[in-house]
Every structure is written in C-alpha cells, then in structure tokens.
N, C-alpha and C positions, 0 to 999 in steps of 0.2 A: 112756625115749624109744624110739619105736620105728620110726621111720625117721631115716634120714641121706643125706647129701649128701658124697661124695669131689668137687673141683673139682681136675684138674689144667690149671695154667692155661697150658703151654706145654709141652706133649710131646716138640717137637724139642730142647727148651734143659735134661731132664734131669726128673728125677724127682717135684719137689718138689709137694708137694701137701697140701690144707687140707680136713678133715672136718669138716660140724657136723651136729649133732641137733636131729632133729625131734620135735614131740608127733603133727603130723598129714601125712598126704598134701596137704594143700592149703600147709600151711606149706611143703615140701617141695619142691614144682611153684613157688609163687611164688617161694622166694630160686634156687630154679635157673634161672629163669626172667628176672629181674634181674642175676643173675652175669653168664651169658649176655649182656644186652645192655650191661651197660659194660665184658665185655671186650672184642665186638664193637666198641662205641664209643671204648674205648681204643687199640684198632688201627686202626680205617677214619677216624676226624674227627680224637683229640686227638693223633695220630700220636706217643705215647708207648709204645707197646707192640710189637712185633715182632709179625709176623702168623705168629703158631705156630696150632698145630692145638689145640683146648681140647678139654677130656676132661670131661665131665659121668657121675658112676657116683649113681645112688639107687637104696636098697635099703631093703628093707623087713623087719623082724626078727620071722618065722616058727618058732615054736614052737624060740626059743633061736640059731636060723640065720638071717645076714643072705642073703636072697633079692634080685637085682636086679629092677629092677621099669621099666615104659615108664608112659608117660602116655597 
C-alpha cells in the first residue's frame, strides 16, 4: 500500500487517532473526503459529537518515506 490516511478526529480532546491504507490517490481523496463530511455531520445535524478541530494527514510513500501530500 502506498498511500495512507492518519484521521485524528478531535484534537482538543487528546491524541487518539486511526490510520488506513490505501492502494491509490483516488482511494485516498475519497475516504477522506467522506470521514470529513460525517464528522462534520456528526457535529453540526446529529449533535453527537463535540465540535473539535479534525486533523486530516495523507501521505504518500516515496521511495521507502511517507511524504505528506495535498489534493
């Protein structure tokens, strides 16, 4: 796998955070792109979530080194 996705999904509430692996950039862009909106949507509609700051990190693995990467 050569890209991945770090989500941490509440910044101010402590450290905790979940990585997955990708085969592509487009894999990559979509589930971050979906995290994104039901954690938005878990804070702003189903008021289950505390409005923290969410941390999106995707990298992309460059000759053995994970490289951060934008879209």
């Amino acid at each position: 796998m050569n890209f991945s996705l770090t989500i941490i999904p509440a910044v101010e509430a402590g450290n905790a955070s979940k990585r997955f692996m990708f085969e592509s950039k487009v894999e990559l862009f979509a589930a971050r792109d979906t995290c994104a909106d039901l954690l938005l949507f878990m804070q702003d509609k189903a008021k289950v979530m505390n409005d923290y700051s969410n941390c999106f990190i995707a990298e992309e693995k460059i000759d053995g080194e994970w490289m951060s990467i934008d879209d």
